[in-house]
N, C-alpha and C positions, 0 to 999 in steps of 0.2 A: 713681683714683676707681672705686667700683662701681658697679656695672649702675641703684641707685635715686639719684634725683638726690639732693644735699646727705649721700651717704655716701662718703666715702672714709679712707682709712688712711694714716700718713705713717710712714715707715720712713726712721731716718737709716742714711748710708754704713756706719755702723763697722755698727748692726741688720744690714744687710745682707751686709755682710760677716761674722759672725757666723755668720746664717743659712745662709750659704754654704758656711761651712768643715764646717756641722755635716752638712750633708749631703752634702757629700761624703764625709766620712767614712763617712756612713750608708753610699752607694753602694759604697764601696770595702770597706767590710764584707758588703756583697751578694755582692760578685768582681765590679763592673762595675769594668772597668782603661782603661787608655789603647788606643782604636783600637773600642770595644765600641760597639754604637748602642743609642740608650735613646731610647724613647718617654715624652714627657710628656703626660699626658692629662690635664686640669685646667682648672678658670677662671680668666681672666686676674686674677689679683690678686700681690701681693710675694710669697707662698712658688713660684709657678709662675715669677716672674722670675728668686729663687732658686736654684731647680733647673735652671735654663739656666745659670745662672753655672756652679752645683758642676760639672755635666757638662764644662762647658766647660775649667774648674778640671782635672780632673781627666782631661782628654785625651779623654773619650768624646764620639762626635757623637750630637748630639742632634736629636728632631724634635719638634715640638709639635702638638698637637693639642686644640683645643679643644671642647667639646659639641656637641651639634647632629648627631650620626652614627648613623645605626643601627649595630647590631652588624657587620653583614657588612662597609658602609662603613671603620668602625674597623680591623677586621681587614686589611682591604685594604691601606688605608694604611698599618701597623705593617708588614706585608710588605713591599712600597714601599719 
């Protein structure tokens, strides 16, 4: 569901897994490999779930991070 009441998005398994493989591949075109850490910085919706799978998919660990940080905050935590 999103943030306004009576809005949400329904994403079946196979969508998902779809959206999964493609982004991985996006990543692995980037050079993130297995053992690499990636920051996601995003609102919670299905392509931020996602992007945890591919990462996960594809052996890199992953952190999340949702809005609501200033800049320096962000920064911080992406070093972290």
């Amino acid at each position: 569901e999103k943030d306004e009441p009576g809005e949400q998005v329904q994403v079946t398994y196979r969508e998902l897994l779809e959206l999964t493989c493609r982004l991985g591949n996006t990543l692995k075109r980037q050079g993130v490999k297995q053992g690499d850490r990636v920051t996601i910085y995003m609102p919670p919706c299905p392509l931020a779930v996602a992007s945890m799978l591919a990462c996960a998919r594809i052996g890199a660990v992953h952190a999340v991070v949702f809005a609501g940080f200033s800049a320096e905050s962000l920064a911080d935590r992406i070093r972290d």
